[in-house]
C-alpha positions as CSV (number, residue, x, y, z in Angstrom):
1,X,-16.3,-17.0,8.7
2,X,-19.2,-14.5,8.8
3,X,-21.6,-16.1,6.3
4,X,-21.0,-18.6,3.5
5,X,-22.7,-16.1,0.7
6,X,-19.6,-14.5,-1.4
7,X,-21.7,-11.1,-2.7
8,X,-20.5,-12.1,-6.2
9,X,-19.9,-15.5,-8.4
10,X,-16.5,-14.3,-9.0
11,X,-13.9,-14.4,-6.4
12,X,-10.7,-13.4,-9.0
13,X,-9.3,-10.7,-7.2
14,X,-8.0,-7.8,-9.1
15,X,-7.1,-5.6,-6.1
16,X,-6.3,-6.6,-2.9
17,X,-6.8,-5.3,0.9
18,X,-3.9,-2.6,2.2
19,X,-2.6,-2.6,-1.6
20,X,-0.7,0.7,-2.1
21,X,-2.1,2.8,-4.4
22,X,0.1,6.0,-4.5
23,X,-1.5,8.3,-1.5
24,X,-3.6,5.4,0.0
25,X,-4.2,2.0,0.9
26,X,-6.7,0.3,-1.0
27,X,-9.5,-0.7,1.7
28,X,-11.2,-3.7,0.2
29,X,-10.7,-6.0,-2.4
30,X,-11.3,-5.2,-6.2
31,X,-12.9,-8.3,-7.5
32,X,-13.6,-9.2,-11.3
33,X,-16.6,-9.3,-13.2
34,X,-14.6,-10.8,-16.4
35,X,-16.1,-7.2,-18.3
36,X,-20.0,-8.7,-17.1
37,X,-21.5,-5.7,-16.3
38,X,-24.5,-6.5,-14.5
39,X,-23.4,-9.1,-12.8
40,X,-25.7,-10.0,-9.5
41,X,-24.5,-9.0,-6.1
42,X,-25.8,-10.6,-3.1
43,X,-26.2,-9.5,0.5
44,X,-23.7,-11.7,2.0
45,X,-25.4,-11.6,5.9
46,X,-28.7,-10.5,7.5
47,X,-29.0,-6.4,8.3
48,X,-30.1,-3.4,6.7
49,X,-29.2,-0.7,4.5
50,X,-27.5,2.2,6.4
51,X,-26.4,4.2,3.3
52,X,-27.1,4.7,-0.2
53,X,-25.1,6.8,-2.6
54,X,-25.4,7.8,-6.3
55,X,-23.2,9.9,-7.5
56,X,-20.6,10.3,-10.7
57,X,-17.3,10.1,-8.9
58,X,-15.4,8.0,-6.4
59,X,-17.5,5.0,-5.2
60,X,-20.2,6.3,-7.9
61,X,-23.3,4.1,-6.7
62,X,-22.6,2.5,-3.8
63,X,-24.2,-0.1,-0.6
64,X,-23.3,0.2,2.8
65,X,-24.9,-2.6,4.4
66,X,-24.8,-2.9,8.3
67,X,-25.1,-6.2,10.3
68,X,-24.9,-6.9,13.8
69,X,-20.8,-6.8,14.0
70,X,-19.7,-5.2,10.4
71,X,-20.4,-2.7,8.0
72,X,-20.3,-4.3,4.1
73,X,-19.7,-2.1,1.4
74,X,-20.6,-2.5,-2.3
75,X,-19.2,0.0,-4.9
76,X,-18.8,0.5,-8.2
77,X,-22.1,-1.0,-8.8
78,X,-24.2,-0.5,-12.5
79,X,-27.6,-0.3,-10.8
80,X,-29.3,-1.0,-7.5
81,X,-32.1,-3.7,-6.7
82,X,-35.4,-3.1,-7.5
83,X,-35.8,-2.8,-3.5
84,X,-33.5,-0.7,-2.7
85,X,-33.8,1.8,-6.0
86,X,-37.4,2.4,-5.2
87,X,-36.3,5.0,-2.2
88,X,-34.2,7.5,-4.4
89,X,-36.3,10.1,-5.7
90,X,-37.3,9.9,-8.9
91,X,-36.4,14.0,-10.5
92,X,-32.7,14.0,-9.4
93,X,-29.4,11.7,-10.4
94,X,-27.1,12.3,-7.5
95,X,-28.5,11.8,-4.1
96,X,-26.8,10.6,-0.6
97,X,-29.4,8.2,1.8
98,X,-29.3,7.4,5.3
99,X,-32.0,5.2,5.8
100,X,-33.4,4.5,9.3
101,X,-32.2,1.4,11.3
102,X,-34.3,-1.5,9.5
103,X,-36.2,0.4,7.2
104,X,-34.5,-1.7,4.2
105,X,-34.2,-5.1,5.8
106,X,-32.0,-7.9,3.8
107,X,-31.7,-10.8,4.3
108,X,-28.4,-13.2,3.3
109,X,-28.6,-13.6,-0.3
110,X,-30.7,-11.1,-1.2
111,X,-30.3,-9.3,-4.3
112,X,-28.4,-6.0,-3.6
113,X,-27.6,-4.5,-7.5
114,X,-25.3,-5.3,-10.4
115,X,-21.6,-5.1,-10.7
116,X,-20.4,-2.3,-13.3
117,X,-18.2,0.5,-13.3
118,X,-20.0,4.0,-11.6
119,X,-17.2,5.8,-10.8
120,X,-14.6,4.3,-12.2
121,X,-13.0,2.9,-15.4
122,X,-12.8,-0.9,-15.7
123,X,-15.8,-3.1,-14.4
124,X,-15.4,-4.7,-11.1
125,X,-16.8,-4.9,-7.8
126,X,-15.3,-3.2,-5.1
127,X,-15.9,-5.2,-1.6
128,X,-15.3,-3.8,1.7
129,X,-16.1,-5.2,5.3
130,X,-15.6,-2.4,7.9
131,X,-15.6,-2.5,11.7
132,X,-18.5,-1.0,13.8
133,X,-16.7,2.1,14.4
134,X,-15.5,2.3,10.7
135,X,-12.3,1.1,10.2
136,X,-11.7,-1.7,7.4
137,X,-10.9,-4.9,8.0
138,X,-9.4,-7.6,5.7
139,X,-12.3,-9.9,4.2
140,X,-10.3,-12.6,3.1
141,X,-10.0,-12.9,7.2
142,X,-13.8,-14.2,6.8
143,X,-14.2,-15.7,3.4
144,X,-12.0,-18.7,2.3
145,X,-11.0,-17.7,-1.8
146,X,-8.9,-20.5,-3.4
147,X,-5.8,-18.9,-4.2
148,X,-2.4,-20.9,-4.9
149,X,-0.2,-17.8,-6.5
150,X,3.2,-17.8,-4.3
151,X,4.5,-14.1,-3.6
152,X,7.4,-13.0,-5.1
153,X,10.7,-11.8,-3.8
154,X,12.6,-11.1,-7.0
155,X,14.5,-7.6,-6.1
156,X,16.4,-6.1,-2.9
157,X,17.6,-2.9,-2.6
158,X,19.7,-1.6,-0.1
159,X,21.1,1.6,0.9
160,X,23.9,3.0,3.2
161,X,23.0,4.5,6.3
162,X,25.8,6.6,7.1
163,X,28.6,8.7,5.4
164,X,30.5,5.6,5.8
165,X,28.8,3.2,4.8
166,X,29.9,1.2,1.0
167,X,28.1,-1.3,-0.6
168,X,29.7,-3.5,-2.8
169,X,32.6,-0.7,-3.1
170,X,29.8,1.9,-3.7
171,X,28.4,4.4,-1.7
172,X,24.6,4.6,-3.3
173,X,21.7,2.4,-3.5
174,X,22.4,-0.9,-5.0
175,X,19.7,-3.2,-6.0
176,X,20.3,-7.2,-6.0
177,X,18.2,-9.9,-8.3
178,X,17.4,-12.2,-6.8
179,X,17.7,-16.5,-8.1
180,X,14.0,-18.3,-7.8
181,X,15.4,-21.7,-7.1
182,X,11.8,-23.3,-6.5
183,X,8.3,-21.6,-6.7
184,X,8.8,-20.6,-2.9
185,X,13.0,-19.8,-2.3
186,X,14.7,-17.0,-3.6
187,X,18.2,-16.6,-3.0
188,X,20.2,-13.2,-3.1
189,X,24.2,-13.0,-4.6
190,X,26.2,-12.0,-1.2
191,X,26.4,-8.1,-0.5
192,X,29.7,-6.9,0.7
193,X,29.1,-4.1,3.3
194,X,30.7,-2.1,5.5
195,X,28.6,-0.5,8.5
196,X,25.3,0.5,8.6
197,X,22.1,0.2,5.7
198,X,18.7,-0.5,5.4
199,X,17.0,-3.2,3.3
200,X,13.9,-2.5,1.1
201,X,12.3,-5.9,-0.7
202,X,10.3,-5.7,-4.0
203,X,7.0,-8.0,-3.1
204,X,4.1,-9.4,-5.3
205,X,1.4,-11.2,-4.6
206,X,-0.8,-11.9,-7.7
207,X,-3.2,-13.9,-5.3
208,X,-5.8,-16.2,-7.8
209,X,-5.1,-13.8,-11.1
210,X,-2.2,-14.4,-13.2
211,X,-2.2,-10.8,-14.4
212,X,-3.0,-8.9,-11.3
213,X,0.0,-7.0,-8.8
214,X,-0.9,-7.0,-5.3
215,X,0.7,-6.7,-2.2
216,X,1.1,-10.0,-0.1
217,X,-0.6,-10.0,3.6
218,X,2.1,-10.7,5.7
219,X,5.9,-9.7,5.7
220,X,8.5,-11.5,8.2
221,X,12.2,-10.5,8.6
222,X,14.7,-12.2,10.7
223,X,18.2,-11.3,11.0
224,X,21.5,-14.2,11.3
225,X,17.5,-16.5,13.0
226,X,16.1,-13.5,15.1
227,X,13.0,-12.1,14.4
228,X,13.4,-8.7,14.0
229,X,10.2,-7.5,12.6
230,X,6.7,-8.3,11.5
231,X,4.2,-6.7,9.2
232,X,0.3,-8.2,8.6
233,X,-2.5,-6.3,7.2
234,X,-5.8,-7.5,8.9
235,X,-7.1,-4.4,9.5
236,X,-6.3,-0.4,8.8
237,X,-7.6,3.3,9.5
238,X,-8.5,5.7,7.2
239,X,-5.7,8.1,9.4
240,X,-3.0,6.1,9.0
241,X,-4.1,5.3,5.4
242,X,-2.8,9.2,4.3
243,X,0.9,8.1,5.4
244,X,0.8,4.9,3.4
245,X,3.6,6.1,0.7
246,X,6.4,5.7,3.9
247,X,5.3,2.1,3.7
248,X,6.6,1.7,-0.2
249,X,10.0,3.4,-1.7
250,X,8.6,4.9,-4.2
251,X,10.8,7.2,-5.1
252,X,13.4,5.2,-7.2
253,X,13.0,4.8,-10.9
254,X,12.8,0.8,-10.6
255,X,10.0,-0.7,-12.4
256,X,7.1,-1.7,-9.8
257,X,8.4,0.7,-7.4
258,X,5.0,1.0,-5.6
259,X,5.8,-2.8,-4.3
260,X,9.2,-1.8,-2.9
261,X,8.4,-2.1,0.7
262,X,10.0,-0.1,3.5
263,X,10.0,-1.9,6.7
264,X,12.4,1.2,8.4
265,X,9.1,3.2,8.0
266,X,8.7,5.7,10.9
267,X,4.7,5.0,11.1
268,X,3.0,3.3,13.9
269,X,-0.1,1.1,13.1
270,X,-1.4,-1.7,14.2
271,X,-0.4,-3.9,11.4
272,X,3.6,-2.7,12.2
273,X,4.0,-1.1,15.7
274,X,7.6,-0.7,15.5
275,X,9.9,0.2,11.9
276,X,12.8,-2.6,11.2
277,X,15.8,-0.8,12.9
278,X,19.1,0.2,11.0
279,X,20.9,-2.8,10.2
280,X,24.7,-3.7,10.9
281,X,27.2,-5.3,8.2
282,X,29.3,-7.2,11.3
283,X,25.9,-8.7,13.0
284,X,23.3,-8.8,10.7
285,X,25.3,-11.4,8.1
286,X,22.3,-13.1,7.0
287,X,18.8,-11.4,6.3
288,X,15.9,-13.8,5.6
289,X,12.5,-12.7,4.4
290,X,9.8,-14.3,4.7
291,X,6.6,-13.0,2.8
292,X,2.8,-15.3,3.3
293,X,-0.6,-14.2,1.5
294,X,-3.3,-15.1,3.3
295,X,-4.3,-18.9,2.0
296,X,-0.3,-19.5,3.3
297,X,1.5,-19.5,0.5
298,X,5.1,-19.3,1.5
299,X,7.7,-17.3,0.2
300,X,11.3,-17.3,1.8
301,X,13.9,-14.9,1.0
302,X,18.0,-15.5,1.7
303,X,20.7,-12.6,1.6
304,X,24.0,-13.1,3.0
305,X,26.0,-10.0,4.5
306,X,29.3,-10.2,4.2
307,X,31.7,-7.4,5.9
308,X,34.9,-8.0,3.9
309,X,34.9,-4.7,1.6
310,X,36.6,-5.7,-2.4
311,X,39.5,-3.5,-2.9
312,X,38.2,-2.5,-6.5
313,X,35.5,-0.3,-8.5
314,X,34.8,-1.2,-11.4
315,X,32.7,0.7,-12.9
316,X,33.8,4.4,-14.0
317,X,31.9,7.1,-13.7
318,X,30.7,10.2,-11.9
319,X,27.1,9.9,-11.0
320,X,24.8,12.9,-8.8
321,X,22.4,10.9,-6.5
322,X,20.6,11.3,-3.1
323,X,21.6,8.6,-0.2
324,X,20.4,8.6,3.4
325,X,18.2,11.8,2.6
326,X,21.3,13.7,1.3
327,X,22.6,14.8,-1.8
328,X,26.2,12.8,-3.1
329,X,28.6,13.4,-5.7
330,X,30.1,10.2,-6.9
331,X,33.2,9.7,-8.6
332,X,35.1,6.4,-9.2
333,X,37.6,4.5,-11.0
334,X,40.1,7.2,-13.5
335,X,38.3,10.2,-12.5
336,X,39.4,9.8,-8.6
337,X,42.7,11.5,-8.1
338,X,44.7,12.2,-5.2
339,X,45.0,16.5,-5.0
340,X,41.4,18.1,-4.2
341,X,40.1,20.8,-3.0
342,X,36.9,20.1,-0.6
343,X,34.4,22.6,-1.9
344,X,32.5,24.8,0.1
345,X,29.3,22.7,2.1
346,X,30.8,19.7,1.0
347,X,32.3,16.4,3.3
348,X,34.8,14.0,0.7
349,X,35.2,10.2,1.6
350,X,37.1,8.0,0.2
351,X,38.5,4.6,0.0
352,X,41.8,3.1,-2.7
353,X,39.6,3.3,-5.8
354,X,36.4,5.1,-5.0
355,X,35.5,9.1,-4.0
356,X,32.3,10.7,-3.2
357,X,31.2,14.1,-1.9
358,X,28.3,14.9,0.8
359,X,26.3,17.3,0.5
360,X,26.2,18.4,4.6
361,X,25.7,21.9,5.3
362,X,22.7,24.7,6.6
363,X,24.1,27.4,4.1
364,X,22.6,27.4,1.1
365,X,25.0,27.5,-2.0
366,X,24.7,28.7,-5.2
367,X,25.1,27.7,-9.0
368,X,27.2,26.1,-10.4
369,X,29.1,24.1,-8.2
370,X,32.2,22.5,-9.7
371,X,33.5,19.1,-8.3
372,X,36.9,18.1,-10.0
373,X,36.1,19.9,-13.0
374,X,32.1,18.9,-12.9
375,X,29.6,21.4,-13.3
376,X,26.8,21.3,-11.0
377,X,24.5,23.7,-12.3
378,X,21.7,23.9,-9.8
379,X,21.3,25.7,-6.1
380,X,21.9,23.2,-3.1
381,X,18.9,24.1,-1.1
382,X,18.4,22.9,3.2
383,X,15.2,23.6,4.6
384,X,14.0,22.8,8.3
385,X,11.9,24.8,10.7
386,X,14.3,27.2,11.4
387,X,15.7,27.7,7.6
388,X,12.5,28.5,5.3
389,X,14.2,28.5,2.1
390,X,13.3,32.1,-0.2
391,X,12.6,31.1,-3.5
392,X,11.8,34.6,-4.8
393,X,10.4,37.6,-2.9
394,X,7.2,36.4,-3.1
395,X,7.6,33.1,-2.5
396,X,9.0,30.9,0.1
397,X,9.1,27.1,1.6
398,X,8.6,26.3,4.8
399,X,9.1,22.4,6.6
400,X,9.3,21.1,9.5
401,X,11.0,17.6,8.0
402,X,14.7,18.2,7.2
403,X,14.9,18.6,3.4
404,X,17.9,18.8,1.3
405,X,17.4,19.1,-2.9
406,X,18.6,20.8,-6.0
407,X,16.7,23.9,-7.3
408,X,16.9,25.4,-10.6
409,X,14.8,28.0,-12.7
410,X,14.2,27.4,-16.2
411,X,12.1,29.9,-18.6
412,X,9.6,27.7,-20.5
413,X,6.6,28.2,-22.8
414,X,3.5,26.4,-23.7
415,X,0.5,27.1,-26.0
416,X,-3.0,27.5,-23.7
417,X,-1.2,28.6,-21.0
418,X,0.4,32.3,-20.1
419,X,3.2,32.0,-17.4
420,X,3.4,34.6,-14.5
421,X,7.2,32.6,-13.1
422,X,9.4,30.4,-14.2
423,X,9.2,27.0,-14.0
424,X,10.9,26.3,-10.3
425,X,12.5,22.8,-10.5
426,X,13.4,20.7,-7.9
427,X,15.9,17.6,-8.6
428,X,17.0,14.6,-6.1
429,X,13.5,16.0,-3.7
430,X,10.7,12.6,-4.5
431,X,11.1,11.7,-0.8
432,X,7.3,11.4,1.1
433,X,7.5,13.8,4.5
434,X,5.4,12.7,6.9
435,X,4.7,16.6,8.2
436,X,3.5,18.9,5.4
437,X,5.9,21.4,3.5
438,X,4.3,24.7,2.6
439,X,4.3,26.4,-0.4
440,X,3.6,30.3,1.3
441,X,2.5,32.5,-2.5
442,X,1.8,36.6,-2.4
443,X,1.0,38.5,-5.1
444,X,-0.3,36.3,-8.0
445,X,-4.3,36.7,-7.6
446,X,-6.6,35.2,-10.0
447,X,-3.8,33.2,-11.5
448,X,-3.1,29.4,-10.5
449,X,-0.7,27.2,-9.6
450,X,0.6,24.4,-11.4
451,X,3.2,21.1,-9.9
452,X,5.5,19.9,-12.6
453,X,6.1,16.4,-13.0
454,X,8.3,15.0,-16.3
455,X,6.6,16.8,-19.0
456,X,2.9,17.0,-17.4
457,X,1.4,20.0,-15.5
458,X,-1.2,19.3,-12.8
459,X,-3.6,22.5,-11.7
460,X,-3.2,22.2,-8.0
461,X,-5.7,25.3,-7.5
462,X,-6.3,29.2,-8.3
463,X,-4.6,31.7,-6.0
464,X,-5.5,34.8,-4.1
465,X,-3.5,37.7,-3.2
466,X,-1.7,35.2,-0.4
467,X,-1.6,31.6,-0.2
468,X,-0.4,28.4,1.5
469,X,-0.3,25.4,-0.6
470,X,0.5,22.5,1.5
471,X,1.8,18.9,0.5
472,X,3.7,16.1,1.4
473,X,6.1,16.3,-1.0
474,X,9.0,19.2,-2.3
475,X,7.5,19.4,-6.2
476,X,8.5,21.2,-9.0
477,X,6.1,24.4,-9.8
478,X,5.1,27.2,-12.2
479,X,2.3,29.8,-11.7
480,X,0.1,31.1,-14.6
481,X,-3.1,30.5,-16.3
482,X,-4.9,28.2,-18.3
483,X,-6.5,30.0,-21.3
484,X,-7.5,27.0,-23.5
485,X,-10.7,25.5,-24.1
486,X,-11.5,22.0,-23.7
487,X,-12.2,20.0,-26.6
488,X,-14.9,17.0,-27.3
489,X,-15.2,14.9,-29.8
490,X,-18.8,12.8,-30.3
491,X,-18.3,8.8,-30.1
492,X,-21.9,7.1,-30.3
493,X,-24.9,7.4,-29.5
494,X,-27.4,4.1,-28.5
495,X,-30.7,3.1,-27.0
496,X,-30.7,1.7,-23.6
497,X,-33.8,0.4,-21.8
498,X,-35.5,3.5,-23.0
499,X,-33.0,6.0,-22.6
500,X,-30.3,7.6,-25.5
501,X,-27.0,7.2,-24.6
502,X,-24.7,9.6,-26.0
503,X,-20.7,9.3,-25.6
504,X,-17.9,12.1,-25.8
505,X,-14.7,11.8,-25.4
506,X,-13.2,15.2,-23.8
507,X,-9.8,16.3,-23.5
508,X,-8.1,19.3,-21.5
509,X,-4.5,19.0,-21.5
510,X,-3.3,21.9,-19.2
511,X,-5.7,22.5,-16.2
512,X,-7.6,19.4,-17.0
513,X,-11.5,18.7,-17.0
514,X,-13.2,20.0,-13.5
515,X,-16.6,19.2,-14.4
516,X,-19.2,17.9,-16.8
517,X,-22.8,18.9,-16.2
518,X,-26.8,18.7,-17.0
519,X,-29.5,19.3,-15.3
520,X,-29.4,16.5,-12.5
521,X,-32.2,14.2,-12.8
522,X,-32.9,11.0,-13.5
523,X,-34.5,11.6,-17.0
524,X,-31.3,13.3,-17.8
525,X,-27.4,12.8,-16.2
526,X,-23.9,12.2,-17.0
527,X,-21.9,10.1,-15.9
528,X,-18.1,10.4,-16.5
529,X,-15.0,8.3,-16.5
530,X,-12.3,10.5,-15.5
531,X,-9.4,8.1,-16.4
532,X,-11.0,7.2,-20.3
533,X,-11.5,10.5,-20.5
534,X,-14.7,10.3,-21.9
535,X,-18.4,11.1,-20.6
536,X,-22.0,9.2,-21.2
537,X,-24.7,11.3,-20.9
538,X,-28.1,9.4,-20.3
539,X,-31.6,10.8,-21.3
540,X,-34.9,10.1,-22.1
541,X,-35.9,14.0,-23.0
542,X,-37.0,14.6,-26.1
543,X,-36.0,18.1,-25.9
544,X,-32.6,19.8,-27.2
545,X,-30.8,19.8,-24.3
546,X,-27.6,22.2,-23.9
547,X,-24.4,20.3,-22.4
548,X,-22.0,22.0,-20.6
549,X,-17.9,21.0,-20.0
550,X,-15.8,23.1,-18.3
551,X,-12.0,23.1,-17.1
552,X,-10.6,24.0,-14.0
553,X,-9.6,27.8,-15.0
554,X,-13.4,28.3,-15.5
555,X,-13.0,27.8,-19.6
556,X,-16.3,25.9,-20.9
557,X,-17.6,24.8,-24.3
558,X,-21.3,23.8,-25.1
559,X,-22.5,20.7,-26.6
560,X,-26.2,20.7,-28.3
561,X,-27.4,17.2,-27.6
């Protein structure tokens, strides 16, 4: 324990440390103000104030308070202590502080600001402890929050490693549900494997909130009583933080799949040095999980292996689906028949009732592909360092990862936006790479990219004559240009401690909004919520005042306060 002063009177946590949140761990815990905005927060040691920031975006206005061991950061926050506010200038809204070492001394329990939501959508406080040479650190390590929510161990997937390898008679993922016997046992039905697979467990942790999803703080596995692997979460870097998504398997369509955890991750931290090796059907016959949040609530875990393989399928179906990274053709039950012909880049396995094709080759093969009378009507595409793959002549991919996926090209139209390609879809391709792929563009200047995902473009960024987009993910893309306007609509307008409060909610539904803007003063300034999509823009001037909102192709309307 650091202190015994918790910076707020509410210690429901809403988000917890190392919680996966898509691209990134979360680095502190999100912590309810039960919608109080302006709820007291209070220094929670003796130091100073090393940083001040007010700004519309990401930790809006935010604390960093240093004592003698660790760096305390409030975010989020409504307002800032009468102490602390009287150093930001008075004639401008948005201003980064580094104050000298003790300039703004505080001492434990002193009044730092008021919960609310700058730079973000729902009220809360966000609380972060940091190491001296800036790397987070878990608080619940240092303060003792009553919390008597077990974790949760309800799903399993596994997945064959291995041409080879069949899973209950099936080569493909298979998920298992598991039985909650008592509030801290779960038990698994018996998988029937043969050879090699890997294990991915859905965990929750909803710590001292009934409604809240976390991630629990420490992960054991042990195979037939050997531990095999260990995962806690005491502590983090903002490096490794970038490579969170090959902690999670986030790339199946379960529900929750951000809590899907991968301990075969190829990531060394200091939470997990090593990744849980490839597992064996003949010696790894009982798998036990055990998953312990960080007041010790136990959660334990029981699946049992068995290497005896039943004879029958009994589903039947033909089914397209990636396993171990590559592209599968399954086929079972009346469709499997004895006289085939292989096709070209393909490997067939097959047992009494079961067939499947692997995708396995460097040359890249063209649509359609028919499979016992199944059209496949995309490209099979390869990609590694030495195969870029040529999307058109002036485009091409480049990756060092090895990427196997289906490509396609589909003609499309939208209103508010003018196309200069086709859409260029990729199918079976949500895996994260750990080394970027590149996206190398020529010859579309002044005219922007555009990722695909569903129904939903997403402006990635305008283009000069030659690009190189880079990303961690293979993504469906179109290139053209946004020629729509935004739109607002007006809300309310109220009187606040002096100042008119005016609301708008703003929508751009192709490039999206890039920025909302005033003059930036503190007798005039916006603040926005970029996930309401809506903006409040404060002012006390009397004046008319001209408010601008523009999207990320450079279109802009004009609001007349």
């Amino acid at each position: 324990m650091v202190s015994n002063t918790f910076p707020i009177k509410s210690q429901i946590i809403t988000g917890s440390f190392c919680e996966f949140r898509g691209n990134h761990f979360h680095t502190g815990l999100d912590l309810s103000i039960n919608g109080q905005i302006g709820m007291p927060v209070y220094a929670p040691v003796n130091g100073y104030i090393s940083y001040i920031k007010q700004d519309f975006l990401g930790y809006g206005k935010a604390i960093f308070l240093k004592s003698d061991s660790i760096i305390y950061v409030f975010a989020h926050l409504h307002d800032f202590s009468p102490k602390i506010k009287s150093q930001l200038k008075t004639n401008k809204f948005r201003q980064l502080l580094y104050p000298s070492f003790n300039t703004i001394k505080m001492k434990e329990g002193d009044l730092i600001g008021f919960a609310g939501h700058s730079g973000a959508s729902i009220p809360h406080l966000h609380f972060e402890m940091r190491s001296l040479n800036n790397n987070p650190v878990n608080p619940r390590l240092y303060f003792d929050i009553k919390d008597n929510k077990y974790p949760e161990i309800s799903k399993i997937i596994i997945e064959p490693i291995g041409n080879g390898t069949l899973i209950n008679g099936k080569h493909e993922l298979s998920l298992f549900k598991g039985k909650k016997l008592s509030k801290s046992y779960y038990n698994f039905p018996t998988a029937y494997i043969t050879g090699n697979f890997r294990i991915y467990p859905q965990i929750i942790d909803r710590a001292n909130s009934l409604t809240a999803r976390l991630f629990v703080y420490k992960v054991d596995i042990y195979s037939s009583g050997k531990h095999i692997y260990s995962f806690k979460n005491d502590s983090v870097s903002f490096g490794i933080s970038k490579y969170s998504p090959l902690m999670f398997k986030g790339d199946l369509d379960i529900k929750n799949r951000k809590y899907i955890f991968n301990p075969h991750a190829d990531i060394d931290t200091w939470f997990s040095l090593y990744p849980l090796r490839t597992l064996n059907s003949l010696k790894d016959t009982l798998i036990t999980i055990v998953c312990t949040d960080i007041s010790g609530n136990r959660t334990v875990a029981t699946l049992k292996i068995n290497s005896y393989q039943p004879n029958k399928v009994n589903r039947k179906y033909t089914k397209l689906c990636k396993v171990d990274g590559k592209i599968n053709f399954i086929i079972s039950g009346k469709n499997h028949v004895s006289n085939y012909k292989t096709p070209k880049g393909f490997k067939i396995y097959e047992n009494k009732d079961y067939l499947y094709y692997v995708f396995d080759t460097t040359v890249c093969l063209s649509g359609p592909v028919k499979i016992l009378g199944n059209n496949i009507d995309y490209n099979f595409i390869y990609i590694n360092r030495n195969k870029p793959f040529l999307i058109s002549k002036d485009i091409r991919i480049e990756s060092n990862n090895l990427l196997y996926a289906l490509h396609n090209t589909i003609d499309t139209e939208r209103s508010g936006i003018t196309f200069s390609t086709p859409l260029y879809q990729f199918d079976l391709s949500k895996q994260f790479n750990k080394k970027y792929i590149k996206y190398i563009i020529s010859g579309y200047p002044g005219k922007s990219i555009y990722m695909f995902n569903g129904s939903k473009f997403r402006f990635i960024r305008k283009l000069s004559y030659c690009d190189t987009i880079i990303s961690h993910y293979l993504q469906s893309f179109i290139i053209g240009k946004d020629t729509e306007k935004p739109k607002s609509k007006f809300k309310s307008v109220k009187t606040i401690n002096g100042e008119k409060v005016y609301t708008y909610s703003i929508t751009d539904n192709i490039s999206g909004i890039d920025w909302i803007f005033v003059s930036d003063s503190n007798s005039i300034y916006n603040i926005p919520d970029p996930f309401n999509s809506q903006v409040k823009i404060f002012t006390k001037s009397k004046k008319d005042t001209l408010f601008f909102i523009q999207d990320k192709e450079g279109n802009r309307i004009i609001i007349r306060l």
